[in-house]
C-alpha positions in Angstrom: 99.7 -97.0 113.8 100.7 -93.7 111.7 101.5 -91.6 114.5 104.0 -93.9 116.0 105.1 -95.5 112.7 106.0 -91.7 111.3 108.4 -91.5 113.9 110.1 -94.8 114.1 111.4 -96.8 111.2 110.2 -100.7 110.6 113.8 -101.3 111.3 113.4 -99.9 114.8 110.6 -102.2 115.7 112.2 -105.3 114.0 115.2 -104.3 116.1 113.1 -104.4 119.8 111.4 -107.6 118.1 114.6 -109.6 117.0 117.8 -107.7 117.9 120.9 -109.6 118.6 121.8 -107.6 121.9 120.1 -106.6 124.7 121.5 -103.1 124.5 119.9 -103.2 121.4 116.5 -103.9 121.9 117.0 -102.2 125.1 117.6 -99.0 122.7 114.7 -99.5 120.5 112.3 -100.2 123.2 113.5 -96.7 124.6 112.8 -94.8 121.5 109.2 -96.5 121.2 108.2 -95.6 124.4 109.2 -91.8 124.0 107.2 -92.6 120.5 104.1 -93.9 122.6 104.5 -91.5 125.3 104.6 -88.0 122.6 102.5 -89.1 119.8 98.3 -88.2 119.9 96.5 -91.8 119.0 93.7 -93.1 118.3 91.7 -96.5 119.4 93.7 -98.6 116.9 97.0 -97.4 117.6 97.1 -97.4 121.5 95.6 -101.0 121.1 99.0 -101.9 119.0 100.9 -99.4 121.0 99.7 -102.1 123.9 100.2 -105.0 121.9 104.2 -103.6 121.5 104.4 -102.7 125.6 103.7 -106.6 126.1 106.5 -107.8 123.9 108.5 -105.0 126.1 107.2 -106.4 129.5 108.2 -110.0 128.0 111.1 -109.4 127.1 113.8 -111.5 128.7 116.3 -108.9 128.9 115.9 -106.7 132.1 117.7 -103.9 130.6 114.3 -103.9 127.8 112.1 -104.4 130.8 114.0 -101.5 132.7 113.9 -99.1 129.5 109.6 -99.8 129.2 109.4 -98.5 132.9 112.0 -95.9 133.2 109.9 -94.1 129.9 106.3 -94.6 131.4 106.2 -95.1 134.6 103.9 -92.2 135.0 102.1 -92.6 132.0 98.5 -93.7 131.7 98.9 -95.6 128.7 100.3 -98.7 129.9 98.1 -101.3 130.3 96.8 -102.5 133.2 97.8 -106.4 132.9 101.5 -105.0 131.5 101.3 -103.0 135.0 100.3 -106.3 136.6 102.9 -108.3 135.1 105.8 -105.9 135.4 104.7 -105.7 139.7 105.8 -109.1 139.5 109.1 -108.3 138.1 112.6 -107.8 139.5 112.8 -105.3 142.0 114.8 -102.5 139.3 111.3 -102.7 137.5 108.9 -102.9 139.6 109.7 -100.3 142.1 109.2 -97.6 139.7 105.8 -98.6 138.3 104.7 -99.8 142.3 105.7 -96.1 143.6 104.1 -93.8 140.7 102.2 -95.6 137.8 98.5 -94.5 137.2 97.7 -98.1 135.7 97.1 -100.0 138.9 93.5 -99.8 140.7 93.7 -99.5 144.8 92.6 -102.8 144.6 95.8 -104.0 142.8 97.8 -101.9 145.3 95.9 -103.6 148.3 96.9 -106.6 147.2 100.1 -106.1 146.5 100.6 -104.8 149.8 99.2 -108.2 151.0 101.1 -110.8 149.0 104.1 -108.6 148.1 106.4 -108.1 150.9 108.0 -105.3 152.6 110.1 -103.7 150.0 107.2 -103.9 147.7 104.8 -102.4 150.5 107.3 -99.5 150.9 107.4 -98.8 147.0 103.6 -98.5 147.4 103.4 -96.6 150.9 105.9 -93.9 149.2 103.3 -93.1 146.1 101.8 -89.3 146.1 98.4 -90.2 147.2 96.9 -93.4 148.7 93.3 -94.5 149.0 91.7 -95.9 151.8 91.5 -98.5 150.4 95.3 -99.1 150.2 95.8 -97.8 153.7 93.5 -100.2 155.1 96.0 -102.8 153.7 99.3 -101.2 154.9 97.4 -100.8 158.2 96.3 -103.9 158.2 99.8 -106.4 156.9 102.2 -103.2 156.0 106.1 -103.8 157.8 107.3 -101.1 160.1 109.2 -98.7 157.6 105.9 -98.8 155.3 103.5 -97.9 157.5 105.3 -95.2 159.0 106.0 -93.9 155.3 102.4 -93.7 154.5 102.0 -92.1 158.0 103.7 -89.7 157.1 101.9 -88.3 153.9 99.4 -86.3 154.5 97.9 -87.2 151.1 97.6 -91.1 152.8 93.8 -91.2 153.4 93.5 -93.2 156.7 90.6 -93.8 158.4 89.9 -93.6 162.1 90.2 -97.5 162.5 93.0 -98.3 160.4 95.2 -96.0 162.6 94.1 -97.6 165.6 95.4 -100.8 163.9 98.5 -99.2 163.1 98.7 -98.4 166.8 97.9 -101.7 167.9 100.6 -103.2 166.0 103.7 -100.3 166.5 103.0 -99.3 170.2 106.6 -99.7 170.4 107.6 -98.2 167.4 109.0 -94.3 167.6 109.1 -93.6 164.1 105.5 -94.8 163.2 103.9 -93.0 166.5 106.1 -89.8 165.8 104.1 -90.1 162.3 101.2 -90.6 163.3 101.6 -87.3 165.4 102.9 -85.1 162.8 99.9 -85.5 160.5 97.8 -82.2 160.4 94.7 -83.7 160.9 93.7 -86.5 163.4 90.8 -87.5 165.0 90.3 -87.4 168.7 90.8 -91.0 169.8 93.9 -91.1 167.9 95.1 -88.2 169.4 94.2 -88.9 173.1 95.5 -92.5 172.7 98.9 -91.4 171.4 99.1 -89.4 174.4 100.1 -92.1 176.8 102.7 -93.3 174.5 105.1 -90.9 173.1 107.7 -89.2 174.0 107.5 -85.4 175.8 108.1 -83.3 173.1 105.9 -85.4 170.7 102.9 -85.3 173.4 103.5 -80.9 173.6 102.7 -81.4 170.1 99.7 -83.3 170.3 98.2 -81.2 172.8 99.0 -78.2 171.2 97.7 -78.8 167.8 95.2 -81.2 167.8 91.9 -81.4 169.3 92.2 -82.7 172.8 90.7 -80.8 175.4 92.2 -79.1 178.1 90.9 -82.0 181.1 92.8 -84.3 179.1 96.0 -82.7 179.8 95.4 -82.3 183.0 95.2 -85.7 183.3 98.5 -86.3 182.1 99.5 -83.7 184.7 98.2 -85.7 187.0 100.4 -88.9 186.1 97.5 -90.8 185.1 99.1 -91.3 181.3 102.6 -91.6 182.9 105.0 -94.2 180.9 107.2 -96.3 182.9 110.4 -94.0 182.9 112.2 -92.2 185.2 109.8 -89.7 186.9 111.2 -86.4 186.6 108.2 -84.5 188.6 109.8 -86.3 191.8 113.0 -85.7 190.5 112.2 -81.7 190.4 111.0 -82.0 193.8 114.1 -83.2 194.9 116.8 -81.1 193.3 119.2 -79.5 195.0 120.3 -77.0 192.6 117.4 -75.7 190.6 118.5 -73.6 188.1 121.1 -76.4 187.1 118.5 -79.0 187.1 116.1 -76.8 185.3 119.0 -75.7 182.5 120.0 -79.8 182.1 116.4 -80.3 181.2 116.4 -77.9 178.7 119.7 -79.3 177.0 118.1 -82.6 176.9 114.8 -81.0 175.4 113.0 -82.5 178.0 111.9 -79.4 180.0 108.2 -79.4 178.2 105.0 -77.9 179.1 103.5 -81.3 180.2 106.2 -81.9 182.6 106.2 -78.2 184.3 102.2 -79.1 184.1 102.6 -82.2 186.1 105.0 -80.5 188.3 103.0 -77.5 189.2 99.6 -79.9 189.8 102.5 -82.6 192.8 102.8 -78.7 194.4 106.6 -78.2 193.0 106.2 -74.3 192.4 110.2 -73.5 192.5 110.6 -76.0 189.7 108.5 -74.2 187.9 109.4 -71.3 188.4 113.2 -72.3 187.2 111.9 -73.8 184.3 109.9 -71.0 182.8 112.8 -68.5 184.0 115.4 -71.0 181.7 112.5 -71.2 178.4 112.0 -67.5 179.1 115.5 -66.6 179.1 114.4 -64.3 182.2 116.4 -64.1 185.5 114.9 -66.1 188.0 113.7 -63.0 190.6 112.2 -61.6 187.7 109.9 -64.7 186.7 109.2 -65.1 190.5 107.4 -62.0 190.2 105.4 -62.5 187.3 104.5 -66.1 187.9 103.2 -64.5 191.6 101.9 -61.3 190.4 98.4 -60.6 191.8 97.1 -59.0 188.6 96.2 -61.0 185.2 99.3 -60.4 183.3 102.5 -61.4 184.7 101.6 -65.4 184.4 100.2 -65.1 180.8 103.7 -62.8 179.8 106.0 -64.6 181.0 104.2 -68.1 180.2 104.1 -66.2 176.0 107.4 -65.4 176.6 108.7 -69.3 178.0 106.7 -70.2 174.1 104.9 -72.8 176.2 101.8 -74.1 174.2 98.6 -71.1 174.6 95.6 -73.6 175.0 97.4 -75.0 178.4 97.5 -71.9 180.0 94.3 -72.0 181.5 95.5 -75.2 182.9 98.4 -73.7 184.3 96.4 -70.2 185.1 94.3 -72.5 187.6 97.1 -74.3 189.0 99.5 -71.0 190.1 96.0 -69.8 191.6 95.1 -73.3 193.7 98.7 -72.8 194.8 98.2 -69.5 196.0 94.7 -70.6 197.5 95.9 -73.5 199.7 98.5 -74.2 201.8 100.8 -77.3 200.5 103.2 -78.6 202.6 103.6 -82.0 200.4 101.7 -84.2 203.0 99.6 -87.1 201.0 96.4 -85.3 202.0 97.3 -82.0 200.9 98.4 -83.1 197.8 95.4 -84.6 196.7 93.4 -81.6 198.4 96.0 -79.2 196.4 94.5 -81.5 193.0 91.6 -81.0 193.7 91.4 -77.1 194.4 93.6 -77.5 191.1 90.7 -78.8 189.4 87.7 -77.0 190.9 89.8 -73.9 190.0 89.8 -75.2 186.1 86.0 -75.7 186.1 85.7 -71.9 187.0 87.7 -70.5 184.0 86.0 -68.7 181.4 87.3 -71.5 179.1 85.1 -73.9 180.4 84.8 -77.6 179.8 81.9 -79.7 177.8 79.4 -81.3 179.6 80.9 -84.8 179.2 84.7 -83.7 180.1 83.3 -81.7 183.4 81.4 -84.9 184.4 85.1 -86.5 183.7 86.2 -84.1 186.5 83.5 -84.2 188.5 84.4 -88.2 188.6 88.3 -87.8 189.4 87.7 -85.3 192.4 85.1 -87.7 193.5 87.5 -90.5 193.4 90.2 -88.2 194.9 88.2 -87.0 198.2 87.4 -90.5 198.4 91.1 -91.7 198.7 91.5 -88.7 200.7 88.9 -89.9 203.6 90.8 -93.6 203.1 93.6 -92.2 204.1 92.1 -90.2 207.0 90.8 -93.7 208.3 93.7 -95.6 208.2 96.1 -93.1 209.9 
């Protein structure tokens, strides 16, 4: 091998073969690998430049070992099977060559992932790009701080099942479902599913940049996707002090569009009002009047001007204007009847619905003038 042999002397390579120290051959191996790493080769020299990287990876000092993968662990000309073997290594060797070497297929990764545990699985999750193939695995055996790792790289290629999986397996898990969310592109299931499980702020997000459609979020608004917390809509009913309540909220980052949504659609219009007047930063008489403003641009102003999320605002639009339009006086019938307008209103905007989510709607006011007439009955 000219190349390399013009830049290291035989007594380099007798020293990584024989030396007396492992600081030594530690040393030698170093300068070899830069060697390897620099020098153009042909066939017959990267087959001994291999033949000298598995005397490295054998080697049974792990400060030689460690030298070998701190030089190429980004370099293409390390052999697959010295890859292999090194995987197998302590953790100080095979961390490096898990989270960046070229050498391994995504079926070596996948298996890794399988058989080699979690701090293996996170060295893996943490590489630039992963394959489906690899994400299937983490999806399918990865631990908690793995799979929310690879959730969070965009350059992960997942498909549509193997986030459902990772779903099924973290429902409970914040940090994997807050990655999940945060990925720029997701397909609808994901999205609508994720809905009834994270937090406020994470579910603004979803609705706001990803594609779920407008009846969906009015059927968080309606409580439908509610988690078992406290329920704050009730609470905002309830409150004594408005503008306090509305300004706690806010502090706790919990005043979001999808709870003034589910407020406005149980009928509690001051709570609204306060809580766009405290986003808004806009005195309280002030918001009265452009939430109530008969024309078409004191809502949509003031709603821009809260920064609430701009695909809702039909939702909202169609709420303020049921309001308006029936008389609530927080009775069990009215409310549902107050839904209902809520939702006939909706299927008027300009925005309109597909087919399939307006036969969606068509089903839930069906359901709710039949509860309505149960009611009726039994009173």
């Amino acid at each position: 091998m000219a190349t390399t042999r013009s830049a290291l002397t035989e007594s380099d390579i007798r020293t990584l073969l024989k030396g007396a120290t492992p600081d030594e051959r530690a040393a030698a191996a170093r300068k070899l690998c830069g060697a390897i790493e620099r020098a153009p080769m042909s066939d017959e020299d990267r087959t001994l430049a291999a033949e000298i990287l598995r005397v490295m990876a054998a080697d049974a000092a792990e400060l030689v070992r460690r030298a070998l993968v701190d030089t190429l662990k980004t370099s293409p000309v390390v052999p697959r099977d010295v890859a292999l073997k090194l995987a197998r290594d302590v953790e100080s060797v095979c961390l490096p060559m898990l989270a960046f070497s070229p050498a391994f297929t995504d079926e070596d990764l996948a298996e890794i992932v399988r058989l080699g545990g979690p701090v293996r699985q996170l060295a893996i999750a943490k590489r630039p790009t992963l394959s489906r193939t690899v994400t299937d695995a983490l999806a399918e055996h990865g631990g908690e701080r793995a799979v929310s790792s690879a959730c969070g790289n965009d350059r992960a290629d997942f498909t549509e099942s193997a986030l459902q999986k990772v779903i099924d397996r973290f429902e409970q898990s914040e940090r994997v479902l807050a990655a999940i969310a945060y990925r720029s592109v997701l397909p609808l299931s994901v999205t609508e599913r994720l809905i009834s499980l994270v937090s406020d702020q994470l579910r603004d997000h979803l609705v706001s940049r990803h594609a779920i459609s407008p009846e969906r979020a009015m059927e968080i608004a309606m409580g439908t996707a509610e988690r078992a917390t406290v329920d704050l809509v009730d609470q905002a009913g309830r409150a004594a002090d408005m503008k306090a309540f509305a300004a706690h909220l806010r502090a706790e980052n919990k005043l979001t569009a999808s709870l003034l949504l589910r407020a406005l659609a149980h009928g509690h219009m001051t709570f609204f009002e306060w809580g766009v007047a405290e986003l808004a930063g806009v005195p309280h008489h002030r918001t009265w009047l452009m939430i109530h403003d008969a024309g078409p641009l004191g809502l949509r102003a003031i709603y821009e001007r809260a920064g609430l999320p701009a695909r809702l605002f039909p939702a909202f639009r169609a709420a303020v204007d049921a309001f308006h339009a029936l008389e609530f006086d927080g009775g069990v019938r009215d409310r549902e009847g107050f839904q209902e307008r809520m939702l006939q209103r909706f299927l008027t905007q300009p925005q309109a619905a597909t087919r399939e989510d307006v036969d969606y709607l068509l089903e839930r006011m069906n359901r709710s003038g039949s509860a309505s007439r149960d009611v009726a009955e039994t009173a």
